[in-house]
BAKOL-173467 format. One record per atom (N, C-alpha, C): x, z, y; residue in three letters. Coordinates in nm, 2 decimals, decimal comma. Layout:
<pts>
<<X; Z; Y>; "Ala">;
...
</pts>
This chain:
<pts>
<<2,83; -3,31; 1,04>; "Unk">;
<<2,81; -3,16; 1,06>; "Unk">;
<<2,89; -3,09; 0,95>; "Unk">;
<<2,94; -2,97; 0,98>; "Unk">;
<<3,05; -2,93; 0,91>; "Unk">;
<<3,00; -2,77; 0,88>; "Unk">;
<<2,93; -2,71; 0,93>; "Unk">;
<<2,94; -2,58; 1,00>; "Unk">;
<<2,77; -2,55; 1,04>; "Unk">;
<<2,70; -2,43; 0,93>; "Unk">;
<<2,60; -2,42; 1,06>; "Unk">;
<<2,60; -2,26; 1,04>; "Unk">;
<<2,55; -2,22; 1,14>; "Unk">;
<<2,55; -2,06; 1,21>; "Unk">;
<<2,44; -2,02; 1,17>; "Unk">;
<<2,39; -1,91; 1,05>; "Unk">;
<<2,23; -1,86; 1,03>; "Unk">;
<<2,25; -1,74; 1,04>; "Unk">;
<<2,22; -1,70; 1,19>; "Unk">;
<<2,17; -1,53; 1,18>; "Unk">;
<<2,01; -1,50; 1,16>; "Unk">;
<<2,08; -1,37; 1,08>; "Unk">;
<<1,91; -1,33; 1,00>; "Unk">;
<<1,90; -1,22; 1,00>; "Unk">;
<<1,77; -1,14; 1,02>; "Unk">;
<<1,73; -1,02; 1,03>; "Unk">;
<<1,63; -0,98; 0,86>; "Unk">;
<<1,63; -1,05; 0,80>; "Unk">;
<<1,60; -1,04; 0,70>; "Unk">;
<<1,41; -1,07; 0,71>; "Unk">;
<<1,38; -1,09; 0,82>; "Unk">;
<<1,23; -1,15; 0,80>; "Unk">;
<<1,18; -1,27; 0,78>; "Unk">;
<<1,06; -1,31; 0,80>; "Unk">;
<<1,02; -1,38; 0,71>; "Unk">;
<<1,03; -1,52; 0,78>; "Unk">;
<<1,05; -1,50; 0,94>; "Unk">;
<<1,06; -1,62; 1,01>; "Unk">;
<<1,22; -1,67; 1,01>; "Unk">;
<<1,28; -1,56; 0,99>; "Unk">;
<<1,47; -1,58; 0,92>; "Unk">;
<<1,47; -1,64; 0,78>; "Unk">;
<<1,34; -1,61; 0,68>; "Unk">;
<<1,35; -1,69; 0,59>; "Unk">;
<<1,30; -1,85; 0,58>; "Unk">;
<<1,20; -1,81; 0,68>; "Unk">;
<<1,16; -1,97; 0,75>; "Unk">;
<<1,30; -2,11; 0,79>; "Unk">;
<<1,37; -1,99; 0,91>; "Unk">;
<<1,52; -2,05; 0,93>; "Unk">;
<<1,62; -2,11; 0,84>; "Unk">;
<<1,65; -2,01; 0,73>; "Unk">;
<<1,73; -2,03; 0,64>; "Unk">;
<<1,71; -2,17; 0,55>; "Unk">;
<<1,60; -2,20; 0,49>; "Unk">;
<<1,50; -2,29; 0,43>; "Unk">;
<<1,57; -2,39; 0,53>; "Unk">;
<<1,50; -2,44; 0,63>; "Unk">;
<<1,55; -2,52; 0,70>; "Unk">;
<<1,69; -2,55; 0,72>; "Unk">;
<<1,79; -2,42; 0,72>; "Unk">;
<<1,93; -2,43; 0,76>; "Unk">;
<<1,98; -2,51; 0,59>; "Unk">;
<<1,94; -2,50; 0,51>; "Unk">;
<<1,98; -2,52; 0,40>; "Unk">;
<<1,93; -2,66; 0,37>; "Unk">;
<<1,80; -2,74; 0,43>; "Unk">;
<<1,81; -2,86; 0,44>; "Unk">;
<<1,90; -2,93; 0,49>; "Unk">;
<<1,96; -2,90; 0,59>; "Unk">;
<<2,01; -3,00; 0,72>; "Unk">;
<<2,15; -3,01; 0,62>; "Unk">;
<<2,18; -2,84; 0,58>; "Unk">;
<<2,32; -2,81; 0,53>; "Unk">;
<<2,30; -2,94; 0,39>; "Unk">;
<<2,23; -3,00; 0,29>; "Unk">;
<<2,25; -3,05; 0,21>; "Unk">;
<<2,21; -3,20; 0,24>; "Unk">;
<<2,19; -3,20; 0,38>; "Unk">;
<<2,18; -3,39; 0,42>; "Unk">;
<<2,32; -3,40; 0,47>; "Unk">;
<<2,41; -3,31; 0,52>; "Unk">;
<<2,51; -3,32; 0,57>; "Unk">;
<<2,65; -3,27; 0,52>; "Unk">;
<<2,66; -3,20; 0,40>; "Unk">;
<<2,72; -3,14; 0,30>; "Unk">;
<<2,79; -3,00; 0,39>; "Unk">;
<<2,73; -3,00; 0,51>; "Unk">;
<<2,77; -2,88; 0,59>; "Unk">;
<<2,77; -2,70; 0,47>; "Unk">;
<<2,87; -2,65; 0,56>; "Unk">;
<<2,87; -2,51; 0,53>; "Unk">;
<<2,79; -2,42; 0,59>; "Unk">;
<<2,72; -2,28; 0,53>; "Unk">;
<<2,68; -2,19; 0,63>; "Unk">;
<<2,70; -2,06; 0,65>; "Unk">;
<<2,71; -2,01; 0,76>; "Unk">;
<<2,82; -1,92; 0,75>; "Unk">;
<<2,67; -1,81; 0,81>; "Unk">;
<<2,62; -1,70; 0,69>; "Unk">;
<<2,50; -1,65; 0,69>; "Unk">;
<<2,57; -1,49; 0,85>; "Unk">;
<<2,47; -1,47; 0,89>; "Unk">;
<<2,56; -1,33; 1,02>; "Unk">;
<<2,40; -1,25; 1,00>; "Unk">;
<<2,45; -1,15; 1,03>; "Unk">;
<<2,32; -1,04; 1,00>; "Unk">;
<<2,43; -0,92; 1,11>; "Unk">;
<<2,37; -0,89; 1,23>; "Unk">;
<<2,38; -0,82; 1,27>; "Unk">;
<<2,32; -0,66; 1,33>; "Unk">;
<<2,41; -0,59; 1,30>; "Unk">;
<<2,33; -0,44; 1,32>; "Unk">;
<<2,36; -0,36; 1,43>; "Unk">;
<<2,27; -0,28; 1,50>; "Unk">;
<<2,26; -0,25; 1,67>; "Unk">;
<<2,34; -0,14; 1,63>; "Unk">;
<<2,39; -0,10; 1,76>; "Unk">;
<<2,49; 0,01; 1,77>; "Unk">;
<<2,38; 0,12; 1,80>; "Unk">;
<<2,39; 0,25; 1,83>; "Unk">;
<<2,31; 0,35; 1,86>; "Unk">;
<<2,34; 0,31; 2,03>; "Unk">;
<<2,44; 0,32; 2,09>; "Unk">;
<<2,40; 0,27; 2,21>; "Unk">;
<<2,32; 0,18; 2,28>; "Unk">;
<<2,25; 0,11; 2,19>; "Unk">;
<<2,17; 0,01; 2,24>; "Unk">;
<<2,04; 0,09; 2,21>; "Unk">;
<<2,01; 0,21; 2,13>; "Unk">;
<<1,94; 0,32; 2,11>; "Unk">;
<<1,95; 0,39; 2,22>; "Unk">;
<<1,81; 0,47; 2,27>; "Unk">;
<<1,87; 0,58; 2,33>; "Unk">;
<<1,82; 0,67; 2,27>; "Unk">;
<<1,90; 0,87; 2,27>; "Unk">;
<<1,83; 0,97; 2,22>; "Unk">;
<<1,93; 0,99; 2,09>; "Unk">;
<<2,06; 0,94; 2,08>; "Unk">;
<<2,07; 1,00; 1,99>; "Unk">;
<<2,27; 1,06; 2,01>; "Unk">;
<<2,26; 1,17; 1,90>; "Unk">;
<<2,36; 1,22; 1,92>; "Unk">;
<<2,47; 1,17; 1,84>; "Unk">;
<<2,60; 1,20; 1,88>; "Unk">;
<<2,69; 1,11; 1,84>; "Unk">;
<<2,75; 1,16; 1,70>; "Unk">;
<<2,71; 1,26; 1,61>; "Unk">;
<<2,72; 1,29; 1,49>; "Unk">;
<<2,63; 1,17; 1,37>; "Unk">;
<<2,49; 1,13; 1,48>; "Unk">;
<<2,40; 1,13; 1,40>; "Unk">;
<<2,40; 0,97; 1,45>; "Unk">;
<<2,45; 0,92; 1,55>; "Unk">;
<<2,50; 0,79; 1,59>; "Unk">;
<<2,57; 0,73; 1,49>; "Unk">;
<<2,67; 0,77; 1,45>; "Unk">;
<<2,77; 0,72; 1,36>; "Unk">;
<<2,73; 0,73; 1,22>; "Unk">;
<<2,63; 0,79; 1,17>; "Unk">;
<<2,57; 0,77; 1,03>; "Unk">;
<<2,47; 0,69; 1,06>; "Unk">;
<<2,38; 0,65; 1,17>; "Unk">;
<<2,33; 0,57; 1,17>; "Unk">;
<<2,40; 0,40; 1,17>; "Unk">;
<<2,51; 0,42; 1,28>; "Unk">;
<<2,55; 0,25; 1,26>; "Unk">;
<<2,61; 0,26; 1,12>; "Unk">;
<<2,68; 0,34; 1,02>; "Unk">;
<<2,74; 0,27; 0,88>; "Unk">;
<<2,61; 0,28; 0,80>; "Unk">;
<<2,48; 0,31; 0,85>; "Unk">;
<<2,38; 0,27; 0,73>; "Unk">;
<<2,30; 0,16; 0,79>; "Unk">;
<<2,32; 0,10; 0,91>; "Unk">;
<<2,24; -0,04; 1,00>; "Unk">;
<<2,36; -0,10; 0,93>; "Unk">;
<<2,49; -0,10; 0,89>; "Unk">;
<<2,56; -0,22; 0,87>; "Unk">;
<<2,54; -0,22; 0,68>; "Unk">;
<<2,56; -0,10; 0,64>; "Unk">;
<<2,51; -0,16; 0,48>; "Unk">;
<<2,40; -0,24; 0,47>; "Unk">;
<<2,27; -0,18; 0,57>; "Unk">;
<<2,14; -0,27; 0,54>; "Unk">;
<<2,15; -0,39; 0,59>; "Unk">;
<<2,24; -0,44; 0,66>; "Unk">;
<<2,28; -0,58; 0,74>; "Unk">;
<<2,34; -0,62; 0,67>; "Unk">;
<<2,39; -0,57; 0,58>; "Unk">;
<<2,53; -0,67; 0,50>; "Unk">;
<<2,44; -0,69; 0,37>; "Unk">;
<<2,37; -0,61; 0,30>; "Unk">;
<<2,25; -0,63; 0,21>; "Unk">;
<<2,16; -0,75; 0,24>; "Unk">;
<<2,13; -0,79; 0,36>; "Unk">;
<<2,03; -0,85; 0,40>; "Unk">;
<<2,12; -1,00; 0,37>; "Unk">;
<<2,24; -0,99; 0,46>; "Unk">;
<<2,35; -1,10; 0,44>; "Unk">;
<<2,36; -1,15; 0,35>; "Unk">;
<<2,38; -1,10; 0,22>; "Unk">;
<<2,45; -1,13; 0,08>; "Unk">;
<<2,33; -1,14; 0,00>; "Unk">;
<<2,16; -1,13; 0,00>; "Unk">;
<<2,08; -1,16; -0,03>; "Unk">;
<<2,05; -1,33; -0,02>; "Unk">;
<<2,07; -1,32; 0,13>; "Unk">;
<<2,08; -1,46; 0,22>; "Unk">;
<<2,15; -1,54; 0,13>; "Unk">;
<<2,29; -1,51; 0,10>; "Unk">;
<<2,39; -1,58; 0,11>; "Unk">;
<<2,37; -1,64; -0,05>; "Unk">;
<<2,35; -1,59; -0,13>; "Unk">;
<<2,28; -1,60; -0,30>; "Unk">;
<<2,17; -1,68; -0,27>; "Unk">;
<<2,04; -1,67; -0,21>; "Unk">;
<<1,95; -1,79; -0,20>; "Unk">;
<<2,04; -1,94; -0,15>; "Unk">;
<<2,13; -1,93; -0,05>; "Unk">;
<<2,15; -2,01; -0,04>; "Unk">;
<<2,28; -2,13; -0,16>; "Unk">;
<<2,37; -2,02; -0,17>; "Unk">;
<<2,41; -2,05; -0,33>; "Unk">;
<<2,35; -2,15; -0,46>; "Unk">;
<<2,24; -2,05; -0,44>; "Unk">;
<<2,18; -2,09; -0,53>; "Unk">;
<<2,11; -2,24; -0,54>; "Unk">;
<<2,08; -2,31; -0,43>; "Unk">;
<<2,01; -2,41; -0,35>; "Unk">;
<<2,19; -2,53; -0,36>; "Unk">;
<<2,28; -2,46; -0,45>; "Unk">;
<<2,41; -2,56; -0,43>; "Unk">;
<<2,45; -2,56; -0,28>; "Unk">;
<<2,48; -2,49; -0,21>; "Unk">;
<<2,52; -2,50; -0,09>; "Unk">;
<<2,63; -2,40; -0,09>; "Unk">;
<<2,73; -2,42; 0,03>; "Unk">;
<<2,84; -2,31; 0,05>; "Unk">;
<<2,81; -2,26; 0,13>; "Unk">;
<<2,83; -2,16; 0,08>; "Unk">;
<<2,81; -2,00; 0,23>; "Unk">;
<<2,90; -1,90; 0,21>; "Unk">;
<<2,94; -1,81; 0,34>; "Unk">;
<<3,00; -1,70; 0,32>; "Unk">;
<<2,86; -1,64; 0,38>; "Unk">;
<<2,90; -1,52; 0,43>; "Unk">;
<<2,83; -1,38; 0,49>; "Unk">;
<<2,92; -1,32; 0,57>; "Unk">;
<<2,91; -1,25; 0,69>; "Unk">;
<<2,91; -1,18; 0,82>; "Unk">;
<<2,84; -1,11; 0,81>; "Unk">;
<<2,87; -0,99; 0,87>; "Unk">;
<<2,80; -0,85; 0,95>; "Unk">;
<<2,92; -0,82; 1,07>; "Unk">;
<<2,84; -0,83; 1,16>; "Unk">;
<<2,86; -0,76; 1,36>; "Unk">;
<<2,79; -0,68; 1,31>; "Unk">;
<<2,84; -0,58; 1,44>; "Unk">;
<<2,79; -0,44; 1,51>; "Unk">;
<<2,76; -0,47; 1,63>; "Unk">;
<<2,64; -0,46; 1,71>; "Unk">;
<<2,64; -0,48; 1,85>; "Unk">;
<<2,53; -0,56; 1,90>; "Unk">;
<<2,55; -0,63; 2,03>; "Unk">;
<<2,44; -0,69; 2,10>; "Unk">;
<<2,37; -0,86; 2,03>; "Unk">;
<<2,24; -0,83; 1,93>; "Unk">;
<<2,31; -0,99; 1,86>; "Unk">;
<<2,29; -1,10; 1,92>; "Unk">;
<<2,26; -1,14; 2,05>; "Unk">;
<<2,29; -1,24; 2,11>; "Unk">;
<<2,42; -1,26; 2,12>; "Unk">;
<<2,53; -1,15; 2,17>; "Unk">;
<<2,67; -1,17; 2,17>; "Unk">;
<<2,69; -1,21; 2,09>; "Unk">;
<<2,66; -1,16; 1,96>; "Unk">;
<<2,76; -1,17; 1,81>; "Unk">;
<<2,76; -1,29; 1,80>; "Unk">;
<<2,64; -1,32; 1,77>; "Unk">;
<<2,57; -1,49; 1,74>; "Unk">;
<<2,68; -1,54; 1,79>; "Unk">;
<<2,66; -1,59; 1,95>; "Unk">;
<<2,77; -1,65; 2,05>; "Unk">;
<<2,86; -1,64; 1,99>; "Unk">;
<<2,92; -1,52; 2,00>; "Unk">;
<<3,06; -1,51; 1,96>; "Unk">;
<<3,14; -1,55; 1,82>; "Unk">;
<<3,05; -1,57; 1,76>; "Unk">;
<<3,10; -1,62; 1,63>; "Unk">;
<<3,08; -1,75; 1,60>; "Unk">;
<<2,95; -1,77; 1,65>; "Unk">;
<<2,96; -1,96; 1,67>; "Unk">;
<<3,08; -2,04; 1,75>; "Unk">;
<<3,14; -1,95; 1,88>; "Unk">;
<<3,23; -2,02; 1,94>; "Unk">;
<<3,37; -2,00; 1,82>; "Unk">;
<<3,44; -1,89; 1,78>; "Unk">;
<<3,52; -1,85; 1,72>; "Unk">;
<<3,53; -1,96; 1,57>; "Unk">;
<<3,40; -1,96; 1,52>; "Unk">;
<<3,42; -2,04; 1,37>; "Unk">;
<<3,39; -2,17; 1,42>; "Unk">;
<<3,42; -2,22; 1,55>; "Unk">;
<<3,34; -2,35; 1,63>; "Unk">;
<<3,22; -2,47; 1,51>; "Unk">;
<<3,11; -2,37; 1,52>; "Unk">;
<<2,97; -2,42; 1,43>; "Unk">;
<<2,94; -2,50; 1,50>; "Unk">;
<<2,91; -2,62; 1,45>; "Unk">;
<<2,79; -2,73; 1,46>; "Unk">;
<<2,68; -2,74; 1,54>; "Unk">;
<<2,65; -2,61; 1,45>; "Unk">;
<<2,50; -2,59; 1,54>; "Unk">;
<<2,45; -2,42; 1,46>; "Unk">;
<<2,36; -2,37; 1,55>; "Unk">;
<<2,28; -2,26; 1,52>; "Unk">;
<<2,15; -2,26; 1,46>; "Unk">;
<<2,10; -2,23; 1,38>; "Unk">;
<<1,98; -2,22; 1,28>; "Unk">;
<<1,88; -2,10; 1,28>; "Unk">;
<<1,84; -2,07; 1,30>; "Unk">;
<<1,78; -1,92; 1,36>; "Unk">;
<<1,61; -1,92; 1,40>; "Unk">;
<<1,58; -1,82; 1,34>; "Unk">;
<<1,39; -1,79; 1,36>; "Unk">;
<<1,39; -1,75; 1,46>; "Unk">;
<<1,24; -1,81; 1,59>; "Unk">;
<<1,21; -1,69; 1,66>; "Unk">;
<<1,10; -1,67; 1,62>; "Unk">;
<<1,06; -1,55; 1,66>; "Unk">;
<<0,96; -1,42; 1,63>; "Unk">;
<<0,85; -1,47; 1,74>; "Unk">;
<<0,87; -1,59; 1,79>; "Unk">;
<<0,74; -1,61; 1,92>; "Unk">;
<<0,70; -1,56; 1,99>; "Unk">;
<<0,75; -1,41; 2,09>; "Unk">;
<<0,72; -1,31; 2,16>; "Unk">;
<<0,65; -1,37; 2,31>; "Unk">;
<<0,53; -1,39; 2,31>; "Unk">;
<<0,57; -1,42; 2,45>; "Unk">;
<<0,46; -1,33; 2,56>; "Unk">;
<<0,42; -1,41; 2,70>; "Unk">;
<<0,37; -1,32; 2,75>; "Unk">;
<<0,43; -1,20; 2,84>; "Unk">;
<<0,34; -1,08; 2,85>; "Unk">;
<<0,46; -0,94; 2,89>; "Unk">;
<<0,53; -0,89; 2,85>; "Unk">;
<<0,53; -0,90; 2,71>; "Unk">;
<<0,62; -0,91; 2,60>; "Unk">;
<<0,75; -0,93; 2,62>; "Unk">;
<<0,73; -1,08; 2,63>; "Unk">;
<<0,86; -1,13; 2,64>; "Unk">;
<<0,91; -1,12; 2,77>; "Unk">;
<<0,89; -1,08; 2,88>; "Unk">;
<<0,90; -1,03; 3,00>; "Unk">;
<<1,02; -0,92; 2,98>; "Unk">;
<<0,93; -0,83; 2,94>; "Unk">;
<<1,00; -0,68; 2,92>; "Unk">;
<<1,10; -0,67; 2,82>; "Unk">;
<<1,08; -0,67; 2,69>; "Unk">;
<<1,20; -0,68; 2,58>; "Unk">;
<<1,30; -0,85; 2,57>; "Unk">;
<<1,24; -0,94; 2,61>; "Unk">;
<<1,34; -1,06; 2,61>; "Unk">;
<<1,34; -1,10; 2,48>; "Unk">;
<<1,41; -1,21; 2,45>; "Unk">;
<<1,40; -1,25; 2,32>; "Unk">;
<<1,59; -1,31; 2,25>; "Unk">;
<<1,60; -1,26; 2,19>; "Unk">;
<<1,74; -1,28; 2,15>; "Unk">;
<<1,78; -1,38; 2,10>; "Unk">;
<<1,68; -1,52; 2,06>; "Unk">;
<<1,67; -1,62; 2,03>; "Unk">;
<<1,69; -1,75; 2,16>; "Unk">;
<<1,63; -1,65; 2,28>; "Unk">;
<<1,64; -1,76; 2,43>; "Unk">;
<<1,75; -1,70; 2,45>; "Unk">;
<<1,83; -1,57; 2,50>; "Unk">;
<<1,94; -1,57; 2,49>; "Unk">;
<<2,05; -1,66; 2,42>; "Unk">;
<<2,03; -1,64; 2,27>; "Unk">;
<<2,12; -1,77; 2,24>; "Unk">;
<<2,10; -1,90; 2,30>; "Unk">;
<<2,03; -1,96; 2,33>; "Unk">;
<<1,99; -2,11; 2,38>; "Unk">;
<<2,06; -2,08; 2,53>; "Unk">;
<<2,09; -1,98; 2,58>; "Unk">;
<<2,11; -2,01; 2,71>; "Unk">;
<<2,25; -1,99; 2,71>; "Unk">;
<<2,31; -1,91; 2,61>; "Unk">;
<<2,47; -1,86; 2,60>; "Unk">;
<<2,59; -1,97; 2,53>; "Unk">;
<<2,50; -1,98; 2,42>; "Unk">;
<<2,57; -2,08; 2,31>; "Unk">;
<<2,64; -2,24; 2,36>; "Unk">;
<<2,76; -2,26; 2,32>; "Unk">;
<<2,83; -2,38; 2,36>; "Unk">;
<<2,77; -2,50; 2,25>; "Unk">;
<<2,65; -2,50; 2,14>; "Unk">;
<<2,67; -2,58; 2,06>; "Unk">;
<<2,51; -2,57; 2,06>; "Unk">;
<<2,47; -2,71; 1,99>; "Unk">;
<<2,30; -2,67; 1,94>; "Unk">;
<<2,23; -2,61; 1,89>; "Unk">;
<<2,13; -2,54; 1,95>; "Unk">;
<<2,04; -2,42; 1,90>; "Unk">;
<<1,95; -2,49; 1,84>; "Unk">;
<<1,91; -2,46; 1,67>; "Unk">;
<<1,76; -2,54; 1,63>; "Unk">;
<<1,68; -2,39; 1,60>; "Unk">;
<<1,57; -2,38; 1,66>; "Unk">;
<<1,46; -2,30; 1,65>; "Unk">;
<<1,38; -2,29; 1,57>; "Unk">;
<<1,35; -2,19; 1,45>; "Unk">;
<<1,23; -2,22; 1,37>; "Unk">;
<<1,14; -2,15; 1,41>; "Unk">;
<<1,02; -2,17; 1,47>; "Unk">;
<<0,92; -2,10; 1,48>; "Unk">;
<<0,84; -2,02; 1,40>; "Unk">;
<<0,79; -1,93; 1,45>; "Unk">;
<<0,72; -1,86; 1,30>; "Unk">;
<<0,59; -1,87; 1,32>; "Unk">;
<<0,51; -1,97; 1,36>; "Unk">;
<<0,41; -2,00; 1,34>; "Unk">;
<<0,41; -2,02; 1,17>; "Unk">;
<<0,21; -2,01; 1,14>; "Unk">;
<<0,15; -2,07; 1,01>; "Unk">;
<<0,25; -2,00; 0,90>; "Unk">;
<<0,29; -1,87; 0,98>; "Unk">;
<<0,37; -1,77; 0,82>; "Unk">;
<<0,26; -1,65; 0,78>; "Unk">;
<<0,25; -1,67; 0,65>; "Unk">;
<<0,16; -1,58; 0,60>; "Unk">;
<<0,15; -1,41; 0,62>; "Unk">;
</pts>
């Protein structure tokens, strides 16, 4: 393994992921390439396009903060990492950047939504598993404080 893909939303089941992604990365001297993506206002509704556009350049500073936080824990742990920030849909981005930097595999928390829940809003973690060309590992957030 050469390559693994950790998108993170900066919670606690993303820090669950990471942890994990940084095992596998130091049994296998793999790289990780940390992605923190931030929603467009389009994927919002109700907002105006003055107030759209100061919102996505302050969803991408707080995504790229979250990233380079990431990317230092992981550092730190002797591991190589860069950092990414997308704009947009993050099941795309994910995809999209897994195929493009052709990763290994994906590393990623889900948030356990299930039920009508997960019915109605969907979960951006099964989307990956169903899009992605490469292995999805799932960290559950079960038993998180």
């Amino acid at each position: 393994m050469k390559k693994i893909l950790f998108p993170t939303d900066g919670s606690k089941t993303a820090e669950r992921a990471r942890e994990f992604a940084v095992d596998i990365a130091k049994a296998t001297s793999a790289e990780i390439i940390v992605l923190s993506v931030a929603p467009t206002p389009s994927t919002l509704s109700g907002f105006q396009p003055a107030v759209a556009g100061r919102f996505e350049d302050e969803m991408k500073k707080e995504m790229l903060e979250i990233a380079k936080a990431a990317k230092k824990k992981i550092l730190d742990e002797d591991v190589k990492a860069s950092c990414k920030v997308e704009v947009g849909a993050p099941d795309d981005k994910i995809v999209k950047l897994a195929d493009k930097e052709k990763v290994d595999a994906i590393v990623m928390g889900t948030h356990g939504v299930t039920g009508l829940a997960r019915v109605f809003i969907g979960s951006v973690a099964d989307r990956v598993v169903r899009k992605a060309s490469c292995p999805v590992i799932l960290v559950p957030a079960k038993d998180l404080p």
